[in-house]
C-alpha positions as CSV (number, residue, x, y, z in Angstrom):
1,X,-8.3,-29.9,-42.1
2,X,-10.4,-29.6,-45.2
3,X,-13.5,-27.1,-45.0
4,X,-16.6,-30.1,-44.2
5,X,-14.6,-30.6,-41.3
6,X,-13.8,-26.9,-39.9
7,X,-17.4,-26.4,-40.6
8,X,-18.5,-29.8,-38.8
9,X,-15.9,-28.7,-35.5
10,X,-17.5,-25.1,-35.5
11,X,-21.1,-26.7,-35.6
12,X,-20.1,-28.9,-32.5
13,X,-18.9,-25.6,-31.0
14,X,-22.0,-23.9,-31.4
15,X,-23.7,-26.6,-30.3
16,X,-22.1,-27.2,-27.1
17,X,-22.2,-23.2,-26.0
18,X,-26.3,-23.6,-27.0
19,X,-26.3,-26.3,-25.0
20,X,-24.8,-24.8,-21.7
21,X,-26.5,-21.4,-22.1
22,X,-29.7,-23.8,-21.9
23,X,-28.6,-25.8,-19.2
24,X,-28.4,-22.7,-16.6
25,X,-31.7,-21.4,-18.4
26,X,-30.9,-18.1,-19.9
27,X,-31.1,-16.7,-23.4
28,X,-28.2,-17.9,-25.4
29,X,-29.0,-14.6,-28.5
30,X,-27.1,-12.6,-25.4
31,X,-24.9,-13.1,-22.9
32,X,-26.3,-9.7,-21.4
33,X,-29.5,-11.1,-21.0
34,X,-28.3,-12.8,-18.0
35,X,-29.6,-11.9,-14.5
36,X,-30.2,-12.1,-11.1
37,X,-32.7,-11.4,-8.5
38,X,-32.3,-11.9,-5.2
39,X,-34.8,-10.5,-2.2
40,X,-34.2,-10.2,1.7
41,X,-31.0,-9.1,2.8
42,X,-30.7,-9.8,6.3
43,X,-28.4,-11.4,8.3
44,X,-28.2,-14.3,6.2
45,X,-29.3,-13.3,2.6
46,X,-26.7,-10.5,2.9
47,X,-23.5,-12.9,2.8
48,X,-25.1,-15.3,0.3
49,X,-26.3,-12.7,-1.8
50,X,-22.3,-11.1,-1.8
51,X,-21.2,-14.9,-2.5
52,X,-23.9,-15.3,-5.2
53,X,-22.3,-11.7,-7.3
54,X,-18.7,-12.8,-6.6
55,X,-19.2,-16.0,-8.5
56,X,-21.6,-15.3,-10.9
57,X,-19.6,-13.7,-14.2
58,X,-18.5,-10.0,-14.2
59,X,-21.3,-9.1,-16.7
60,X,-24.1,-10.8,-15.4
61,X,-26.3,-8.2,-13.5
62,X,-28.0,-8.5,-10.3
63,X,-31.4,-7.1,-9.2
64,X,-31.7,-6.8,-5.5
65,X,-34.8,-5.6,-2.9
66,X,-35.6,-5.3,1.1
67,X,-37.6,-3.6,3.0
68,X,-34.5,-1.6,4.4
69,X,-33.5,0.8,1.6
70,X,-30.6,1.6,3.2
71,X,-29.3,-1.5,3.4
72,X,-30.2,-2.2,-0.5
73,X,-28.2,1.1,-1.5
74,X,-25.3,-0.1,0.6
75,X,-25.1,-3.3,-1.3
76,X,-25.8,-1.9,-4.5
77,X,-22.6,0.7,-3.9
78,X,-20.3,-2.1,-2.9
79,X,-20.6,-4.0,-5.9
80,X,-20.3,-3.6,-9.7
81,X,-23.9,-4.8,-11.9
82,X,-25.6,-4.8,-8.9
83,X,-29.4,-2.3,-9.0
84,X,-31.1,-1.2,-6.4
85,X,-34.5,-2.2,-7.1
86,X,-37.4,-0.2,-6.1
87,X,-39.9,-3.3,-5.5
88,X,-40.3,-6.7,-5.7
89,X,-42.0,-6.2,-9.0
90,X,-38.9,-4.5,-10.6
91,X,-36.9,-7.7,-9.4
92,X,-39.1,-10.5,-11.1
93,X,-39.5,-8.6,-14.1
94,X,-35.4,-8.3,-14.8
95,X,-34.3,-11.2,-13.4
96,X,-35.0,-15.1,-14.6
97,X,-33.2,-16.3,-11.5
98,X,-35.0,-14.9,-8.8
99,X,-33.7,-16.0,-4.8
100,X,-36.1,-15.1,-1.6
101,X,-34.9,-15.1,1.8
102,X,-37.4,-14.1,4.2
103,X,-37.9,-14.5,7.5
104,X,-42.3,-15.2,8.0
105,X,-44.7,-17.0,5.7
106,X,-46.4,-14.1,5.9
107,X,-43.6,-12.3,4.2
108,X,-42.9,-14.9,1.7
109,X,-47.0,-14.6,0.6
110,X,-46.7,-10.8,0.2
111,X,-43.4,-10.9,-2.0
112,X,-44.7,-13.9,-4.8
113,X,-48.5,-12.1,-4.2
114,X,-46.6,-8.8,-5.9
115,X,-44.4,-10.5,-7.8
116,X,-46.6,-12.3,-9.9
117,X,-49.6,-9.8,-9.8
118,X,-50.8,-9.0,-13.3
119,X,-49.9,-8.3,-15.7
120,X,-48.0,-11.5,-16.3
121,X,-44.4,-11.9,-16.6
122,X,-44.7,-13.8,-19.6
123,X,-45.6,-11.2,-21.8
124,X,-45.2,-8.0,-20.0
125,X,-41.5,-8.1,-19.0
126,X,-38.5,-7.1,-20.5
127,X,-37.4,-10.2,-20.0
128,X,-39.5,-13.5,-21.3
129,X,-37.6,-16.7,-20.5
130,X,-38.4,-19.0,-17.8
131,X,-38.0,-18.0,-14.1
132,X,-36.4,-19.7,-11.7
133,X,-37.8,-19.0,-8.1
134,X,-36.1,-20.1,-5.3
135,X,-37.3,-19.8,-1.7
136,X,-34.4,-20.2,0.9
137,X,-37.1,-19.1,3.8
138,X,-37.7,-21.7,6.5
139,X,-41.5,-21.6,6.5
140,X,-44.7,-23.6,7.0
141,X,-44.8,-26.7,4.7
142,X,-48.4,-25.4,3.8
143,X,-47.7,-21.3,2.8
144,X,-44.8,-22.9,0.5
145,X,-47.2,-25.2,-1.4
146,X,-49.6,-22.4,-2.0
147,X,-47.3,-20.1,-2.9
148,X,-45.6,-23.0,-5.3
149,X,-49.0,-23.3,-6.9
150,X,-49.5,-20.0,-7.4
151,X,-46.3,-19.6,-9.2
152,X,-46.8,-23.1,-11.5
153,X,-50.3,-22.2,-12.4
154,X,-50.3,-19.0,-13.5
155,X,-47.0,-20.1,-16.3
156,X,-44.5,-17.3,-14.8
157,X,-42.1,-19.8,-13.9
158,X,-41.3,-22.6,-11.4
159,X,-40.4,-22.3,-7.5
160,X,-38.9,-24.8,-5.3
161,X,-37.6,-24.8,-1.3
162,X,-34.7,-24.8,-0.9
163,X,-34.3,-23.5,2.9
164,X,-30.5,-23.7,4.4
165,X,-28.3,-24.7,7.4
166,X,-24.7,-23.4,8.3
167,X,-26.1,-20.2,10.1
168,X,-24.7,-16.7,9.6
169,X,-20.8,-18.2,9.5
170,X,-21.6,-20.3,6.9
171,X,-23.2,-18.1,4.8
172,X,-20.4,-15.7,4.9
173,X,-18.0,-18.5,4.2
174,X,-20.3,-19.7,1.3
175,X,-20.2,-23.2,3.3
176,X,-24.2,-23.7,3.7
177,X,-25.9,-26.6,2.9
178,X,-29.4,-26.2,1.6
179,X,-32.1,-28.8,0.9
180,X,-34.1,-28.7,-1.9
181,X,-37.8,-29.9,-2.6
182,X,-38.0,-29.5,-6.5
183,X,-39.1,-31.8,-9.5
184,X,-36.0,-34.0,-11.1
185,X,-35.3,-32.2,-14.1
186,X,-35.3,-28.7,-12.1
187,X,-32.5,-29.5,-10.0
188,X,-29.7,-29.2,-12.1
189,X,-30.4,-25.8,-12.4
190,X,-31.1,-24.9,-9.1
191,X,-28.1,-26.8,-7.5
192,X,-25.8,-24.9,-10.6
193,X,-26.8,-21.4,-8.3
194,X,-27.1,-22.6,-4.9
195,X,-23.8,-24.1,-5.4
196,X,-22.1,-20.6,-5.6
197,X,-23.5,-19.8,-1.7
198,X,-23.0,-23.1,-0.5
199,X,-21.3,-26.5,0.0
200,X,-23.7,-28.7,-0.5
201,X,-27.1,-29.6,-2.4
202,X,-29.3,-31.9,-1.3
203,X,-32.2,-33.4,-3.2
204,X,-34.7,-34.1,-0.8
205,X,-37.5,-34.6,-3.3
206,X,-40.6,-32.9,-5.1
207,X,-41.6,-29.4,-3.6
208,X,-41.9,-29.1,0.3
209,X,-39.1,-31.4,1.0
210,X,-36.6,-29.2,1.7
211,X,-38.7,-27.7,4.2
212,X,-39.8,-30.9,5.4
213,X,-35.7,-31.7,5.8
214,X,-35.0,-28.4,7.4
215,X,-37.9,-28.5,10.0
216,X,-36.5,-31.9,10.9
217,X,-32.9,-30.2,11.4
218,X,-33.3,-27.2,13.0
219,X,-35.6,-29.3,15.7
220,X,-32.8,-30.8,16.7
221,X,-31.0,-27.6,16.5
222,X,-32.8,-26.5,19.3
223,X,-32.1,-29.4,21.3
224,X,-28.2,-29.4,20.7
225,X,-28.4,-25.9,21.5
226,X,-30.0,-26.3,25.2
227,X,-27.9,-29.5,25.4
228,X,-24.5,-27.7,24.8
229,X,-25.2,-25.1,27.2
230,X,-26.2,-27.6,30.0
231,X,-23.0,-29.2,29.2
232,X,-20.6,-26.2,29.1
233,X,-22.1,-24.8,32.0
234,X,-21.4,-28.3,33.8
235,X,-17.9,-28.2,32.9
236,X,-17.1,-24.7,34.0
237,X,-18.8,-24.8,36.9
238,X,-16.6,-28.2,37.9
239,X,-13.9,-25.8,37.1
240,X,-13.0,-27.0,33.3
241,X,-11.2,-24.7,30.9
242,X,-14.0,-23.7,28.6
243,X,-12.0,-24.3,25.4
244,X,-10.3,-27.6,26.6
245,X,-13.6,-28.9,27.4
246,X,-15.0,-28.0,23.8
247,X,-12.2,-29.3,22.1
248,X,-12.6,-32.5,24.1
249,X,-16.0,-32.4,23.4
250,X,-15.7,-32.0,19.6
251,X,-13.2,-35.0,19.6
252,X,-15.6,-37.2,21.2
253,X,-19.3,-38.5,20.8
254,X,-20.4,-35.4,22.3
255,X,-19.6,-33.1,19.2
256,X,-22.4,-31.4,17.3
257,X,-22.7,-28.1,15.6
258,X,-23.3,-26.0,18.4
259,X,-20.2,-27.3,20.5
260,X,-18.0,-26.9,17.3
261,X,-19.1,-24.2,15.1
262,X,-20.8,-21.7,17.3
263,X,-19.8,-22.9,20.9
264,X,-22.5,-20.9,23.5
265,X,-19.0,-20.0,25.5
266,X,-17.7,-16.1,25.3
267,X,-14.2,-16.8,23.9
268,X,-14.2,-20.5,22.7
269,X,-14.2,-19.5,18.9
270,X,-13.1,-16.1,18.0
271,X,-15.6,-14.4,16.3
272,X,-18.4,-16.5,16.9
273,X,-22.0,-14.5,18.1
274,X,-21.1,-15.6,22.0
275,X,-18.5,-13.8,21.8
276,X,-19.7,-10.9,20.5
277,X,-22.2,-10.3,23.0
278,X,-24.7,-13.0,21.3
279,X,-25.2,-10.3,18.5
280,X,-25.3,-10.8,14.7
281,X,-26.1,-14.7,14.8
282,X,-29.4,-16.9,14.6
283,X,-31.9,-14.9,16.8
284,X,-33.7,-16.4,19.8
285,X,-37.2,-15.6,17.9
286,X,-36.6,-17.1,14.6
287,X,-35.1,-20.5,16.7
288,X,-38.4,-20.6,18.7
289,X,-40.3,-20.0,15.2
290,X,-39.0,-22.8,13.6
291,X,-39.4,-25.3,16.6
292,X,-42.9,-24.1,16.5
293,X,-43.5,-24.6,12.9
294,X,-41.4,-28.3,13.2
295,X,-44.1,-29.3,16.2
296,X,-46.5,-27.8,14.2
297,X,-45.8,-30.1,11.2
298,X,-45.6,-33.1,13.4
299,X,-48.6,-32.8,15.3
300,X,-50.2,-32.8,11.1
301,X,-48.6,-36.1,10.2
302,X,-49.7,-37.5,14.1
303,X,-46.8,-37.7,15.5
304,X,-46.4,-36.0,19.4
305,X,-42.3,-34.9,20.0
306,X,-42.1,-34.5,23.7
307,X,-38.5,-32.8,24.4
308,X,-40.3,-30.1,22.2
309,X,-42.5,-28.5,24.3
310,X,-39.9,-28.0,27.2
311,X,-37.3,-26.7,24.8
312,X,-40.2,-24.3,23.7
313,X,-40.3,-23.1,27.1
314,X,-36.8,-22.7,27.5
315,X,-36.5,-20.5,24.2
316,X,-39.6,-18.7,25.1
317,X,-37.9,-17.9,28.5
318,X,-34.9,-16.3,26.7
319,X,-37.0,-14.3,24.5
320,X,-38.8,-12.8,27.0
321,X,-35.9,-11.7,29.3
322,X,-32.9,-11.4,26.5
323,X,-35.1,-10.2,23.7
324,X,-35.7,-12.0,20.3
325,X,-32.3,-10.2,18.5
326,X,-30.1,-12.0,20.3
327,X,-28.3,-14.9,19.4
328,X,-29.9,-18.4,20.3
329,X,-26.9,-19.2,22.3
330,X,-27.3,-16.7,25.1
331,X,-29.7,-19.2,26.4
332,X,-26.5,-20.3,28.2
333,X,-27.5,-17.9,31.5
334,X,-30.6,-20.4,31.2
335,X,-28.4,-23.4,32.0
336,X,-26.7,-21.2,35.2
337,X,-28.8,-21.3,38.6
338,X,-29.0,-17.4,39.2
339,X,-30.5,-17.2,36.4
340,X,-32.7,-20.0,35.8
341,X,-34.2,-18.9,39.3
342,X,-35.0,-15.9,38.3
343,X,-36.5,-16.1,35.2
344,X,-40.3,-16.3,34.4
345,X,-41.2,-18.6,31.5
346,X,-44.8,-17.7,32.8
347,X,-45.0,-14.0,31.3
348,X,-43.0,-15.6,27.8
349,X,-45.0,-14.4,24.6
350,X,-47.2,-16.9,22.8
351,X,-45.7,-16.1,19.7
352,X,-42.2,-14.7,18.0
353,X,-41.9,-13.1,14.8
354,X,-39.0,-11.6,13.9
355,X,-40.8,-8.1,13.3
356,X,-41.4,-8.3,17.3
């Protein structure tokens, strides 16, 4: 090989690793530069954010925040490159991709609000390249396009939606599928890291879409929830094994996500939140939250969903009497007749946050 030509390969070389390093946004002067933020670890943003550092390369560092400190110490001690970070602040100032999962708009407002608050990231932080914000939160369609606006105009970087399905399960299994509101030549990026705590990416299109997409999903969440529940209860009650009748079920046109993946039956898939007691899965309040922010989006655009407002009832129900921790699932009682004459959808709280 004469020396034009090593020195033309070795070019193309260093081409192609500038090229990549640009592609996933980070500095390519060093590989050290590389990091991580990632804020709310709860029930879901715990697994994802254990997926995110187990795929991510050894020496890229992570900056992690919640509001429980104990929990943020925990994660930081069971994995290497990981920091504890004192605030939201710290994290958006180290990291240039920066991943929120939070569970109120509220919440959401408050992080970016301190996050962003001068002095500017551009020029104040120890790191100065272009942030990547991306907000898994299932939220108002409104707070997200503020908070989207806020991040654009002020230069510190971009944000899109990119809220997620699969529940607690599949976030631990790194099986979710997220859907993503973001301009065209964003989502490369964005599906390159949401593809290390998930299955699937879907472009919905520009900002607010994925929220749009989610709202429309976890809607009829709710209603395959209450649906399953009526059903399983028909079929035990007729004196049908529990797991026969879900395994028929999820072989026929009856199948859907709650009857196959998180079945409301104690014992019908090991490990599942029913049977666990309904703890540790999707909580009764954050399932009547977002069926009040879908109706809430639809009544915008005109449009008047009637199973809603029943279902509403039926979660609110739940909440009052189970409490909002709980599983969405245990609102299997709901569907038996001891309990659906005793309960009191009358005295059920307006509202659900998950703070409550």
């Amino acid at each position: 090989m004469s020396n034009a030509t090593l020195a033309a390969a070795r070019q193309a070389f260093r081409n192609t690793a500038t090229s990549t390093a640009s592609r996933r946004g980070f500095a390519s002067a060093s590989r050290l530069q590389v990091s991580y933020g990632f804020i709310g670890l709860g029930r879901m943003g715990y697994p994802m954010a254990q997926n995110l550092r187990a795929k991510i390369p050894a020496s890229d560092t992570m900056f992690v925040h919640d509001v429980n400190a104990s929990i943020v110490e925990q994660f930081a001690s069971e994995h290497k490159n990981v920091t504890a970070a004192k605030d939201v602040r710290e994290v958006s100032e180290n990291a240039t991709t920066i991943i929120t999962v939070l569970p109120e708009p509220h919440h959401v407002q408050n992080v970016f609000r301190n996050m962003l608050q001068p002095p500017t990231l551009k020029s104040d932080a120890p790191i100065r390249d272009d942030r990547l914000f991306i907000d898994c939160s299932t939220i108002d369609v409104r707070s997200s396009a503020t908070v989207a606006e806020a991040t654009h105009c002020s230069g510190q970087g971009k944000f899109v939606d990119a809220p997620m399905s699969g529940g607690v399960v599949g976030a631990a299994a790194g099986k979710l599928t997220f859907m993503v509101g973001a301009a065209d030549d964003q989502i490369e990026r964005v599906t390159e890291v949401l593809s290390m705590m998930g299955k699937r990416v879907i472009h919905l299109g520009p900002q607010t879409s994925g929220l749009k997409g989610k709202l429309a999903n976890n809607y009829l969440l709710a209603l395959n929830n209450i649906a399953t529940c009526e059903a399983m209860n028909m079929g035990v009650q007729w004196g049908l094994d529990a797991k026969a009748l879900a395994d028929m079920i999820n072989t026929a046109t009856g199948k859907c996500w709650p009857s196959e993946v998180n079945n409301p039956v104690p014992g019908v898939i090991e490990g599942s939140p029913a049977s666990k007691g309904y703890a540790g899965g999707f909580g009764t309040a954050l399932m009547l939250k977002d069926l009040k922010l879908a109706m809430q989006a639809a009544t915008e655009a005109g449009i008047q969903p009637r199973l809603g407002e029943q279902a509403k009832d039926i979660y609110a129900a739940v909440y009052w009497r189970k409490g909002c921790v709980l599983d969405v699932r245990a609102l299997l009682d709901r569907a038996r007749p001891e309990d659906r004459a005793s309960s009191n959808a009358k005295n059920a709280p307006t509202s659900a946050t998950a703070d409550d």
